[in-house]
C-alpha positions as CSV (number, residue, x, y, z in Angstrom):
1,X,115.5,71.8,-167.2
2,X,112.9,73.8,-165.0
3,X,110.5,70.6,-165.2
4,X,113.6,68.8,-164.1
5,X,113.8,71.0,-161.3
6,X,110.8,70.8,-159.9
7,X,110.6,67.2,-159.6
8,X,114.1,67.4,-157.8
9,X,112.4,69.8,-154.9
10,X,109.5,67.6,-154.6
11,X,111.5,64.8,-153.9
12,X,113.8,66.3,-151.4
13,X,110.4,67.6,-149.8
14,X,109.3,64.1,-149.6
15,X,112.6,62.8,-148.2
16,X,112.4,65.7,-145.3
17,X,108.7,64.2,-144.5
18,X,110.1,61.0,-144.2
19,X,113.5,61.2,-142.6
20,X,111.1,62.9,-139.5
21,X,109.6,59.7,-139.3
22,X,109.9,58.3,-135.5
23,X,109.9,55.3,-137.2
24,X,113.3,56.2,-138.8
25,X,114.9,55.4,-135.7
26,X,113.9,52.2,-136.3
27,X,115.7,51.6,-139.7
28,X,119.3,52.9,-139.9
29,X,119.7,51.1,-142.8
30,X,117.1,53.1,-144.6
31,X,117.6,56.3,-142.9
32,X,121.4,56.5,-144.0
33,X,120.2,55.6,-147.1
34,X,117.8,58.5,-147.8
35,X,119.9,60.9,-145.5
36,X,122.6,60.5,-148.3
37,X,120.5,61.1,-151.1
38,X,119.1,64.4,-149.4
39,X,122.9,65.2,-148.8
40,X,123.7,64.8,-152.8
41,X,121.0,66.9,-154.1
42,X,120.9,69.6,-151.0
43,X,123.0,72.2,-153.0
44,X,120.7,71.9,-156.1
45,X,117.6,72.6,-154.0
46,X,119.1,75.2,-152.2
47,X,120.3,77.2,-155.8
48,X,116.8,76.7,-157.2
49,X,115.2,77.7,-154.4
50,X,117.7,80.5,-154.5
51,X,117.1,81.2,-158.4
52,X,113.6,81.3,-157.9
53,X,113.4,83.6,-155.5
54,X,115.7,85.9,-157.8
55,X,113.5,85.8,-160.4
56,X,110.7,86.7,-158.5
57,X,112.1,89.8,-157.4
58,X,113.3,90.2,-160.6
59,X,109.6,90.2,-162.1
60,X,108.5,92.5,-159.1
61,X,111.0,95.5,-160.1
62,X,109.7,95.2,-163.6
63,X,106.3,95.6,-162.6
64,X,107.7,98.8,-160.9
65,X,109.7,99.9,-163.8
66,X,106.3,99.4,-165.8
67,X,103.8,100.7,-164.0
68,X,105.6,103.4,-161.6
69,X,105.6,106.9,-162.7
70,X,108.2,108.3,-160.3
71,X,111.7,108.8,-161.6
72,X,113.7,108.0,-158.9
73,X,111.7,104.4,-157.9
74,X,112.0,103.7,-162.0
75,X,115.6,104.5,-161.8
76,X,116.1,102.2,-158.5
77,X,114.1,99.2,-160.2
78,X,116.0,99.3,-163.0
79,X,119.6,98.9,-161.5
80,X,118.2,96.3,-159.2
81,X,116.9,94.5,-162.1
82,X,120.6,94.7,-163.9
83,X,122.3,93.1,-160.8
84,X,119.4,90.3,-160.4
85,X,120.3,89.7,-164.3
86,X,123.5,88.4,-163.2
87,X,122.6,87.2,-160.3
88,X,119.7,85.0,-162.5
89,X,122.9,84.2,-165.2
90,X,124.9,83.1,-162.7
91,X,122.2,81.0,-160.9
92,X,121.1,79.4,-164.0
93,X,124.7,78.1,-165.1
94,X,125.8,76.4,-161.7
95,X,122.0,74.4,-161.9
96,X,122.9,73.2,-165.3
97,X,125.8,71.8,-164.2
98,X,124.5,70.4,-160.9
99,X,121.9,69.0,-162.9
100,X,124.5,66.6,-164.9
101,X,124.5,62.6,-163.9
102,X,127.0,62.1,-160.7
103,X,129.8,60.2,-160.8
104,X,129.3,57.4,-157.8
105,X,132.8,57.6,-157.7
106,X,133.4,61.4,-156.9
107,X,133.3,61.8,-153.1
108,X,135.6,59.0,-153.1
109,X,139.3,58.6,-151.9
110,X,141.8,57.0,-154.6
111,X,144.7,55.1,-154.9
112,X,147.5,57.3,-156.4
113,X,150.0,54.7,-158.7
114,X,153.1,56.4,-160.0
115,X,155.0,54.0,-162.3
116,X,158.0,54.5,-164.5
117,X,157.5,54.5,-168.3
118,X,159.9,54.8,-170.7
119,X,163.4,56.2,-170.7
120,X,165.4,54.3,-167.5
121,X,166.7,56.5,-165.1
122,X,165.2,59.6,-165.8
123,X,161.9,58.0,-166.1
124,X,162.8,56.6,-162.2
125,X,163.6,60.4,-161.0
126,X,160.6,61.7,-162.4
127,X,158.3,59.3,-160.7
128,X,159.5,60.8,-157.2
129,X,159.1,64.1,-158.7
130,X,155.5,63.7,-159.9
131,X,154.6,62.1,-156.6
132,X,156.0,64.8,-154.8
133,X,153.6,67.4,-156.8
134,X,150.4,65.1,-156.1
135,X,151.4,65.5,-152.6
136,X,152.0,69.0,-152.2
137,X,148.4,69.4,-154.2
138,X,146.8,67.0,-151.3
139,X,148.6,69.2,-148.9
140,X,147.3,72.3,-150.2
141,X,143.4,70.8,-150.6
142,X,143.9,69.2,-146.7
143,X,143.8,65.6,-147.9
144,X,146.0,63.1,-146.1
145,X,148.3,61.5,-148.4
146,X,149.5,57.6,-147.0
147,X,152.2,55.7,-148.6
148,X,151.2,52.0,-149.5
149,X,154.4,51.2,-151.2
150,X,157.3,52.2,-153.4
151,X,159.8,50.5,-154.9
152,X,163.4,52.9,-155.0
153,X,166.4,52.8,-157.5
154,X,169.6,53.5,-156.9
155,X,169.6,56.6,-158.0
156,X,167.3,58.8,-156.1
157,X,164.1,57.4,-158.1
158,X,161.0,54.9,-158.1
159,X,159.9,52.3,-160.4
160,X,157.1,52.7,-158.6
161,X,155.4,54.4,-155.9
162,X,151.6,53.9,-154.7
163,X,149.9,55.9,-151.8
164,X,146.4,56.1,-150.6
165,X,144.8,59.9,-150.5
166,X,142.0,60.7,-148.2
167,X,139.9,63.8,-147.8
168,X,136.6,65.6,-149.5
169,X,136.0,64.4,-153.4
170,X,139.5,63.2,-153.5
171,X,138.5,61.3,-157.0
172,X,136.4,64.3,-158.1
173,X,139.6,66.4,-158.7
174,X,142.0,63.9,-159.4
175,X,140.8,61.6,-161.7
176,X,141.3,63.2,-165.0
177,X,145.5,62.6,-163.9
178,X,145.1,59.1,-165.0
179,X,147.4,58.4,-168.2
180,X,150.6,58.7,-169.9
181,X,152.8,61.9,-168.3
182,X,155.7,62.8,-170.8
183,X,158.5,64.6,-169.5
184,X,161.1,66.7,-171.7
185,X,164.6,67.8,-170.4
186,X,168.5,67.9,-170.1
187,X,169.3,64.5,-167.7
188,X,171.7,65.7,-165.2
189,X,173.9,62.8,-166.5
190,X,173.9,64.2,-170.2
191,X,177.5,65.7,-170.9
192,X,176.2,66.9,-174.5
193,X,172.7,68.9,-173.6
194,X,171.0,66.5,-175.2
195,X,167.1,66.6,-174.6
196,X,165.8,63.5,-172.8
197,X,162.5,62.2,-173.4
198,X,160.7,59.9,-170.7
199,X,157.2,58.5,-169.5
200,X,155.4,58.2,-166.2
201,X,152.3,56.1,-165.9
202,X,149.6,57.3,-163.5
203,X,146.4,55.7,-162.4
204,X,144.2,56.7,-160.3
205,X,141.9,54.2,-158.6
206,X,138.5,55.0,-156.3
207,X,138.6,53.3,-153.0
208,X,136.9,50.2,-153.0
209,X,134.8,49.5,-149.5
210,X,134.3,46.3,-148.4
211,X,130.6,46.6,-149.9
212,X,132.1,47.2,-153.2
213,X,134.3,44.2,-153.6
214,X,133.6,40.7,-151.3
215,X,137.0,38.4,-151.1
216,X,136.9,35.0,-150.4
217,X,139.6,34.5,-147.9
218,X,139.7,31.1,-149.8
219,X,140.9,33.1,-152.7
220,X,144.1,34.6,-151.5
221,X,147.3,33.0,-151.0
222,X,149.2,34.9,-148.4
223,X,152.8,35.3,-147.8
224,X,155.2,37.0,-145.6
225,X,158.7,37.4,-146.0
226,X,161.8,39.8,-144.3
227,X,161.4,43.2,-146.3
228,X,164.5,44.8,-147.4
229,X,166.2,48.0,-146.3
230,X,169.1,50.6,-146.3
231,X,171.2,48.4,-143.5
232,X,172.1,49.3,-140.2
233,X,169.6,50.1,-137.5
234,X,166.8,50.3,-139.9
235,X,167.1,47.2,-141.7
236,X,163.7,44.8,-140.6
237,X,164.9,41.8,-138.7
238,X,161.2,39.8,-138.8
239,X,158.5,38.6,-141.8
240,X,156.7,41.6,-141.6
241,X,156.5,42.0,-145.4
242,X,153.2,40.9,-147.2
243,X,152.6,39.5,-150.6
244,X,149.0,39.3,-151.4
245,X,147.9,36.8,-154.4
246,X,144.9,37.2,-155.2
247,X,144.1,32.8,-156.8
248,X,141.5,34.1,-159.5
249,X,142.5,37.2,-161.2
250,X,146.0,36.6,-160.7
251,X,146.6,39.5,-159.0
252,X,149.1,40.3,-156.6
253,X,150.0,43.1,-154.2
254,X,153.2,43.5,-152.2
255,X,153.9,46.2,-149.1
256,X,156.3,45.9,-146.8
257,X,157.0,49.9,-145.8
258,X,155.5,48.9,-142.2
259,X,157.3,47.3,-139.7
260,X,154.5,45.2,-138.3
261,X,153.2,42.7,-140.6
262,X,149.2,43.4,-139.3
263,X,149.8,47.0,-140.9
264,X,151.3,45.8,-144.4
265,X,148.4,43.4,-144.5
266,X,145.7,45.6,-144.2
267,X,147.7,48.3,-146.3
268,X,147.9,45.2,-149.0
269,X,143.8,44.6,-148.5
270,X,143.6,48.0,-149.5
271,X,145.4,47.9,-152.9
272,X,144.2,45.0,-153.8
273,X,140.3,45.7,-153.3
274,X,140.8,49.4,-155.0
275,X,142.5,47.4,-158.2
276,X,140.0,44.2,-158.3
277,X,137.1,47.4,-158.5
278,X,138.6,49.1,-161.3
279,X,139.0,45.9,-162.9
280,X,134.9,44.9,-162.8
281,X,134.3,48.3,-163.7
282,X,136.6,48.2,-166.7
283,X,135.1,44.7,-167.3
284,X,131.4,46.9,-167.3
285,X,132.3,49.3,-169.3
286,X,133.7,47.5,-171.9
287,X,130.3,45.5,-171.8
288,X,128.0,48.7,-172.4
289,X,130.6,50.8,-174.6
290,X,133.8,50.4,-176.6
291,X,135.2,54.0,-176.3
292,X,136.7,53.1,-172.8
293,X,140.5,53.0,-173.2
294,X,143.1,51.5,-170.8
295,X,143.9,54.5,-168.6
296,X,147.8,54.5,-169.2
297,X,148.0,52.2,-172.0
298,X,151.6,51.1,-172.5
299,X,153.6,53.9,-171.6
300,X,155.1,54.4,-174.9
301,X,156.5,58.0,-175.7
302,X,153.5,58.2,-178.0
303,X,150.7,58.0,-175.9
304,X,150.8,61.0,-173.6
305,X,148.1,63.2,-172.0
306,X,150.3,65.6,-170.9
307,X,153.8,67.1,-171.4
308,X,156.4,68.8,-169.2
309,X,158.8,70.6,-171.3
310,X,161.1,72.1,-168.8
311,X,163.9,73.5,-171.4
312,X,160.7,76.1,-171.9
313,X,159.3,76.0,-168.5
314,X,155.9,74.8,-170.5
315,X,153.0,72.2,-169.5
316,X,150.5,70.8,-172.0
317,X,147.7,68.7,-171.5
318,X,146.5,67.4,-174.9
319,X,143.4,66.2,-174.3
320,X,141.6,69.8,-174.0
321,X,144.5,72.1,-175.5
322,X,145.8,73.5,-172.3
323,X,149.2,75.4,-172.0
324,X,150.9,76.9,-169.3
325,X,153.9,78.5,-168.7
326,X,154.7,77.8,-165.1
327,X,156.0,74.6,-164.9
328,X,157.7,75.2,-161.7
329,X,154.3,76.0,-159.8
330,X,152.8,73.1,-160.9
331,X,155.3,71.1,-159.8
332,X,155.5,72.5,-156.5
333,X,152.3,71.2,-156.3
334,X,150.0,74.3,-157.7
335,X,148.1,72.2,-159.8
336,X,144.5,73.9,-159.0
337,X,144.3,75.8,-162.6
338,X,145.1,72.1,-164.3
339,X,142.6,70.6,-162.4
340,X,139.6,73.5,-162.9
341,X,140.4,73.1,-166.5
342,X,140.0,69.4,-166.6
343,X,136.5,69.9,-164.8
344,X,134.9,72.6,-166.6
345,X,136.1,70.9,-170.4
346,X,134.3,67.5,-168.8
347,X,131.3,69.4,-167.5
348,X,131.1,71.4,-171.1
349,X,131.3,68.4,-173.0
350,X,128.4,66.5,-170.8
351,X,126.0,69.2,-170.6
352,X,126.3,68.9,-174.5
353,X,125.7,65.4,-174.3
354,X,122.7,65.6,-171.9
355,X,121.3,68.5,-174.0
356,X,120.8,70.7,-170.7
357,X,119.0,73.9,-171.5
């Protein structure tokens, strides 16, 4: 790890000697280039350089406590050398981890897909419901949550709803929410207390730039139609609605929650750049590995990474064994402890991977 180390300092020394460059000026490209490669491993130096230091007064109280032959300095050196011990522990852990490969995706922003699953209506009310908690969690982390498009029932809920969240490392603490979401309770509509059991399907989807994904204009087929609405003064009397087709991958993207067609265009751009990425990437992956599974798979009852059991107030995530009893909190949107949980059982399970030591 330490040889690891070093070799990271030396190349952030190097970048510093070459970002001062007059010459920079010269070469944006190149200089945004290497300014965000000092950027992503900043923090690292800054621990070790940190850790190192630590240590080194570390070593200097114990040549104290070794060699000094007055109580009282012994004494001193000693306690200093307890809290430098944890200081040192503490250092030590947060390197390994900021040692571990980077997702390219992290300091993303993501496109946030509710869907309903299985079980009708209730399935419909919870996709408002679980929307609602991604957005009070966005709130609460000061990201800016923008709705693409949504498609209501009559009821009060979605078949689907898909927004576009933008702030720091948006993908970073969110991505791990990607899957099957079962929900467990009494339906409002059940006369018996009968309890009802329905799926949500969640992906979530890094922001594609337009470096990540070129479209041929030639390859879309665009179309605008008169969106629909509640009547009255806000029913949309022009084509401002877009439907995006996207000729080779069959894709196609609808959004027509603007009333200017410009807006729902570029809102459609949007989804449809973000979906044709995860598609090449899911394309890659299944080139280099076969362990990659379809994020929400069918949305069968069966395949769930995580319950909400309200009769018992109780939320599970299977995947790492996680139980809480505060389903209320989390769906108010405290879903910080969910998250950190998610984050620390992925870091613990790469740093065994990488054999970080």
């Amino acid at each position: 790890m330490f040889a690891k180390l070093e070799e990271v300092e030396q190349r952030f020394q190097q970048l510093d000697q070459r970002l001062s460059d007059p010459e920079m000026a010269n070469r944006a490209a190149e200089f945004r280039a290497l300014s965000k490669e000092r950027s992503d491993m900043a923090r690292l130096v800054e621990v070790y350089r940190a850790y190192k230091a630590t240590v080194a007064e570390f070593e200097s109280n114990k040549a104290i406590l070794d060699t000094d032959k007055d109580p009282e300095m012994r004494a001193m050196a000693k306690d200093e050398m307890a809290r430098l011990a944890v200081d040192k522990e503490r250092m030590e852990a947060e390197l390994k981890i900021l040692l571990l490969p980077k997702d390219p995706n992290d300091d993303k922003n993501i496109l946030l897909e509710v869907r309903a699953g299985a079980g009708g209506d209730e399935a419909a009310l919870f996709v408002g419901e679980l929307y609602r908690m991604y957005e009070k969690y966005a709130q609460s982390q000061g990201w800016r949550v923008e709705p693409m498009s949504s498609n209501p029932t009559g009821i009060g809920g979605f078949k689907e709803i898909i927004a576009m969240v933008t702030g720091d490392k948006v993908y970073s603490k969110l991505k791990w929410e990607g899957g099957v979401h079962r929900v467990q309770r009494v339906p409002k509509t059940e006369t018996q207390g009968r309890i009802h059991t329905s799926t949500v399907t969640v992906a979530i989807l890094p922001e594609a730039e337009d470096v990540d994904v070129q479209i041929n204009p030639a390859d879309l087929r665009i179309d605008v139609f008169r969106s629909g609405g509640a009547g009255g003064q806000g029913v949309n009397t022009t084509d401002s609605a877009v439907r995006l087709t996207h000729v080779p991958s069959g894709l196609v993207v609808v959004c027509q929650d603007e009333r200017s067609q410009h807006k729902n265009k570029d809102k459609a751009m949007k989804v449809l750049r973000s979906r044709l990425l995860e598609a090449e990437q899911e394309r890659a992956a299944k080139e280099h590995s076969d362990q990659r599974r379809s994020m929400v798979g069918t949305g069968d009852r069966s395949e769930r990474i995580r319950t909400y059991n309200f009769p018992q107030s109780r939320l599970t995530d299977h995947r790492i064994g996680l139980t809480l009893h505060q389903l209320p909190d989390v769906m108010e949107g405290k879903l910080g402890e969910v998250v950190d949980a998610l984050v620390a059982h992925h870091q613990a399970e790469l740093l065994k991977r990488e054999n970080i030591t």
